[in-house]
C-alpha positions in Angstrom: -193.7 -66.3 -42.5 -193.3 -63.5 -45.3 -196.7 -63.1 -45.8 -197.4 -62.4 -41.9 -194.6 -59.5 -41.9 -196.6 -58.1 -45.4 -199.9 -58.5 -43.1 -197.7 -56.6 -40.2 -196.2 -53.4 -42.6 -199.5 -52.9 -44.2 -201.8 -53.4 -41.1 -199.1 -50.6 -39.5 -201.6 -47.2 -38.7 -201.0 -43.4 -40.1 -200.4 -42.4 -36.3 -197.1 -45.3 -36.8 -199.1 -47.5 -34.3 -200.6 -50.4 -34.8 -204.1 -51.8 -33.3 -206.0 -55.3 -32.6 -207.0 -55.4 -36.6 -206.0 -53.5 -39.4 -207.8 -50.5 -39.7 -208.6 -50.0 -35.6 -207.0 -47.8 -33.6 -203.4 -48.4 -32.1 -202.6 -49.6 -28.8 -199.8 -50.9 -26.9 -200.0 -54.3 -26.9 -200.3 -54.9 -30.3 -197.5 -52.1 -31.2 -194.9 -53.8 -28.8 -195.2 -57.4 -30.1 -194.8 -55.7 -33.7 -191.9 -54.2 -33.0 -190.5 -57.2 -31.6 -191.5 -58.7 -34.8 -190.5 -57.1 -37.4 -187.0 -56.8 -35.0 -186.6 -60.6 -35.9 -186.3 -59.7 -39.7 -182.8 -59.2 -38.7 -181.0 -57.6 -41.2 -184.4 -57.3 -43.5 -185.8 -54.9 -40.9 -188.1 -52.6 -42.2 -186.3 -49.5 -40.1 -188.8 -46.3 -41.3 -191.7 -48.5 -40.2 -190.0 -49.4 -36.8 -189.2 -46.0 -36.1 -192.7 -45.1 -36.6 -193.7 -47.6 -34.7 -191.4 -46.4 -31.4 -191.9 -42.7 -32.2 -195.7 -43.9 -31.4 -194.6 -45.8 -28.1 -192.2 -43.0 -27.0 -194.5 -40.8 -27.3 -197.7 -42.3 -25.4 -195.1 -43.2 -22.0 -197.1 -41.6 -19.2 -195.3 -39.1 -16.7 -195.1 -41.7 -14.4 -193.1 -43.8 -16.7 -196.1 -46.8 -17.3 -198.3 -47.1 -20.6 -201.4 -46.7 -21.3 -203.2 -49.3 -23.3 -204.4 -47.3 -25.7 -205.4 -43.7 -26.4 -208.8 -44.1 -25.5 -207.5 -44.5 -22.0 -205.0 -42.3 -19.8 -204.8 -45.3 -17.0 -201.9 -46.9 -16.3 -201.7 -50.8 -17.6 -200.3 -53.8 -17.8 -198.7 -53.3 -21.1 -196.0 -51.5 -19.5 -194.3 -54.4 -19.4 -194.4 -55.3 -22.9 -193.3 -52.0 -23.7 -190.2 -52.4 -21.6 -189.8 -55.3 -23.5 -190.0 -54.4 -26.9 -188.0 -50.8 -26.1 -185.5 -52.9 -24.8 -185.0 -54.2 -28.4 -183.8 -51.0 -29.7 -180.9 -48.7 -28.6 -181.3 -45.2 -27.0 -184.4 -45.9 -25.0 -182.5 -46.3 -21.9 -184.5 -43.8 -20.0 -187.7 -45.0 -21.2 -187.5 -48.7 -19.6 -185.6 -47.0 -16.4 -188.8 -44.9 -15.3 -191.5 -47.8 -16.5 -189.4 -50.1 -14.4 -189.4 -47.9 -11.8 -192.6 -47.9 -12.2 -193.8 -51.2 -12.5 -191.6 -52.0 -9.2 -194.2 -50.0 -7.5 -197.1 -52.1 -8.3 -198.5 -54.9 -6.7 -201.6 -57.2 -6.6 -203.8 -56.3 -4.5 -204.4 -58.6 -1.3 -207.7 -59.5 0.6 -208.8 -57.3 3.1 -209.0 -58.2 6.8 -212.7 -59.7 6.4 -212.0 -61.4 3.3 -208.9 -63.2 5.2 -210.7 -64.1 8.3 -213.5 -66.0 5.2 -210.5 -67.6 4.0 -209.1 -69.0 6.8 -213.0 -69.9 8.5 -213.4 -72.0 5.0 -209.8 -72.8 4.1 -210.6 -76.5 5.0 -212.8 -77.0 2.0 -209.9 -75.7 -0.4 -212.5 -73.4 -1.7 -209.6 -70.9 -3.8 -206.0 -72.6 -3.9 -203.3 -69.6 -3.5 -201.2 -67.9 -1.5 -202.8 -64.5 -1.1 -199.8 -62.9 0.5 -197.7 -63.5 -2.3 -196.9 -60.5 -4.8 -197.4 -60.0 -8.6 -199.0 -57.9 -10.2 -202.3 -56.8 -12.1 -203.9 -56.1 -15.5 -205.0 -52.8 -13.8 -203.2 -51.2 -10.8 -204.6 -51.7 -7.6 -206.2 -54.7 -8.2 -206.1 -59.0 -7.9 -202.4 -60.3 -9.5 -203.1 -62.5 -12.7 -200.0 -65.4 -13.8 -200.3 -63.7 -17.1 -199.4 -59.5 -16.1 -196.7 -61.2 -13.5 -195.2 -63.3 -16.0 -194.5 -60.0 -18.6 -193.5 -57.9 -15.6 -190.9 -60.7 -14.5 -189.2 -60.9 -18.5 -189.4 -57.0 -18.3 -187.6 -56.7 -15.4 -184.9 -59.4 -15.9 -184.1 -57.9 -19.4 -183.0 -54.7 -17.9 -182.7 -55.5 -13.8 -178.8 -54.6 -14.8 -179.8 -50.9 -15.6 -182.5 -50.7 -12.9 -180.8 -49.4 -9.6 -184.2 -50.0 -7.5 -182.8 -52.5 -4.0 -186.0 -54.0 -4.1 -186.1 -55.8 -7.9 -184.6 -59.0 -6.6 -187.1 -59.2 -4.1 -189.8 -58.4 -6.6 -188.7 -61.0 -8.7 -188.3 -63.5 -6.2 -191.9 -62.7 -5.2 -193.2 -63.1 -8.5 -191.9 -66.4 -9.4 -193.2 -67.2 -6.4 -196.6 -66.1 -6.9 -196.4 -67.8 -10.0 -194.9 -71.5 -8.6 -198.0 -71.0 -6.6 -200.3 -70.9 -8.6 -199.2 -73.7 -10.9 -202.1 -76.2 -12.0 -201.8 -79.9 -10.5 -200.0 -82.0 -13.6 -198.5 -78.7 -14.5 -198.9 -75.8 -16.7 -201.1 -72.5 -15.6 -204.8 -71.5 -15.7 -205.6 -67.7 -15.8 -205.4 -66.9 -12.1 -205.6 -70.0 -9.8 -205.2 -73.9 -10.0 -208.2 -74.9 -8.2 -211.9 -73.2 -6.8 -214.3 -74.2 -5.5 -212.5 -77.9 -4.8 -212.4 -77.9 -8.5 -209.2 -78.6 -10.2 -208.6 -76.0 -13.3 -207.0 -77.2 -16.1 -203.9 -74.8 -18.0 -203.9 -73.5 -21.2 -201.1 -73.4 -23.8 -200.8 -69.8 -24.3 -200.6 -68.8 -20.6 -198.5 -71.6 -19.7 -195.8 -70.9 -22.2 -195.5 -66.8 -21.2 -195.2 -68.4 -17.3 -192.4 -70.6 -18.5 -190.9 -67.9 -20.2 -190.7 -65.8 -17.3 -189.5 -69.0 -15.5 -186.5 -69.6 -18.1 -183.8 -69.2 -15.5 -185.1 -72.1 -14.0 -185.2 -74.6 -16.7 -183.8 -77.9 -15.0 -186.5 -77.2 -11.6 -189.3 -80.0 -11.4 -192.1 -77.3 -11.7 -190.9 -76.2 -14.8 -190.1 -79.7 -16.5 -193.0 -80.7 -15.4 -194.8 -77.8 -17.5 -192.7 -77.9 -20.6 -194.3 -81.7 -20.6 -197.7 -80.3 -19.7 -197.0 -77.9 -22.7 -195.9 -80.3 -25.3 -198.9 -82.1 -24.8 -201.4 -79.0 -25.0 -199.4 -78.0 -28.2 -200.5 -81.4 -30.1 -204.1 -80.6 -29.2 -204.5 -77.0 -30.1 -205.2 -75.1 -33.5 -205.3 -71.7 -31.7 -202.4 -69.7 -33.8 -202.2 -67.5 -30.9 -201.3 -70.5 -28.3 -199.3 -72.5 -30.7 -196.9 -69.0 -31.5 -196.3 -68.6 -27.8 -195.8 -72.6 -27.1 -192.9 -72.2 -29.8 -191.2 -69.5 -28.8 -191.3 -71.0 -25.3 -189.9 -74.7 -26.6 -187.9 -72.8 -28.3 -186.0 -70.4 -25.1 -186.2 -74.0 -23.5 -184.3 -75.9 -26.3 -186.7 -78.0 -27.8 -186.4 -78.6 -32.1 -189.2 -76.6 -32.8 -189.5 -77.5 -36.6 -192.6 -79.0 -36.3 -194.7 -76.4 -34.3 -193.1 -74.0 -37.1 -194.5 -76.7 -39.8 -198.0 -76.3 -37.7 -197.9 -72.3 -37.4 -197.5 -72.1 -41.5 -200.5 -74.9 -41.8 -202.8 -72.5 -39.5 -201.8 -69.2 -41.2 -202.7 -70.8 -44.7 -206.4 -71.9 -43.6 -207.3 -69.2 -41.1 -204.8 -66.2 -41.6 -205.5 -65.9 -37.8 -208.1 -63.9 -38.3 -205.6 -61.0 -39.3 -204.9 -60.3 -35.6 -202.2 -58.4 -35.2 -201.1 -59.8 -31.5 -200.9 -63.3 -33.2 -199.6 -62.3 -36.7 -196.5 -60.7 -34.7 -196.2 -63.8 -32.8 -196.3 -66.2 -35.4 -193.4 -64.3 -36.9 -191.0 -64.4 -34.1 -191.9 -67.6 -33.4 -191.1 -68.4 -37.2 -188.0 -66.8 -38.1 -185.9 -65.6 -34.9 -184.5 -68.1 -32.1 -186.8 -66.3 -29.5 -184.4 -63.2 -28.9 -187.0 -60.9 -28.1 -188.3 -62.7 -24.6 -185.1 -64.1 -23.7 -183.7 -62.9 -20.1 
């Protein structure tokens, strides 16, 4: 995928950012995955464009060690964790990804409050919201409802650096993530957004979301669940065209050992028609899904 690493380095802002498009101002997300991205280059790593590109990162960590999503925003977020991630790429950013783990082992979903449990349990007969609501994840935004998707990049933060992390509760937190996430795993397998069924209505998983669950789920390869959803997975990946879902389904077959060659084949077919839109989020996935074995999200 040459021509998505040209589409990264010139979509890269002054400010050494980068943002959703070219042109648009820089945030978080789409500066981590980049960095992962043009990490994969290996040896052909464009290094005054990465340092830009962390200079920007370091410099946005809040006090309390989390990320903002972009500077329009002071508020802690969710892309902490892919900020861990990609810093975790790089050497001499120890002390950055101690304090935003730190950090991130402090959040939590939120729960229902007392009156919202006592509903639940009155109509819990009619299966009216499958979960365990006393499980913990974590949020998009502090302080509220956990998601599979913010749980699933807090849990491949975490276990890329639990070694440097001296917090006694991370093992817990882990535990209680993959739980949250187990739990919330779509009948046939695979995940939805947040739940597997309301109303009494089954919800159906999507490619993208399942994949970044079974990523954070890699040290449990051989478990039904997760067989179960790497099936689940191959199947959704014949029946998208969504570069976005197809890049994360490969790098996920790929961490799981699958011969990826032709979801690569599929990825280059997309890029030519579409160039995904020139999204940055999916041009930076496309390339690690393309040219590196999946280094970047493995724990």
């Amino acid at each position: 995928m040459i021509l998505s690493s040209e589409q990264i380095l010139n979509g890269q802002n002054q400010d050494g950012g980068w943002g959703f498009l070219p042109g648009k101002s820089s945030n978080t997300e789409c500066t981590s995955l980049c960095l992962l991205a043009l990490d994969s280059l290996g040896a052909k790593q464009p290094m005054g464009s990465i340092k830009r590109g962390l200079d920007w990162l370091v410099q946005r960590q809040r006090a309390d060690g989390s990320w903002p999503l972009s500077d329009s925003t002071n508020d802690a977020s969710w892309t902490t964790a892919l900020a861990i991630i990609a810093l975790n790429r790089f050497p001499g950013h120890q002390l950055q990804t101690k304090t935003a783990s730190d950090w991130l082992l402090k959040q939590e979903g939120r729960r229902p409050g007392l009156l919202a449990r006592l509903v639940g349990a009155l109509i819990s007969h009619s299966n009216t919201v499958a979960l365990d609501p006393d499980l913990k994840g974590w949020a998009w935004v502090p302080r509220t409802f956990s998601w599979v998707e913010p749980t699933s990049y807090a849990l491949i933060a975490l276990k890329q650096v639990r070694t440097n992390v001296a917090a006694n509760n991370i093992e817990e937190r882990i535990q209680q993530g993959e739980m949250m996430i187990y739990d919330r795993m779509c009948k046939g397998g695979g995940w939805n957004y947040g739940n597997s069924k309301v109303f009494g209505e089954t919800l159906w998983p999507y490619p993208d979301v399942t994949a970044v669950a079974l990523i954070a789920l890699q040290d449990h390869q051989t478990s039904p669940p997760n067989q179960e959803s790497v099936r689940a997975l191959r199947k959704m990946m014949q029946e998208t065209d969504s570069g976005f879902a197809l890049s994360w389904g490969t790098i996920c077959l790929s961490i799981y050992g699958d011969d990826i060659s032709e979801w690569k084949r599929k990825i280059e077919k997309r890029f030519h028609i579409t160039s995904f839109l020139n999204e940055t989020k999916t041009l930076a996935l496309s390339l690690i899904a393309s040219v590196d074995d999946a280094k970047a999200f493995r724990v």
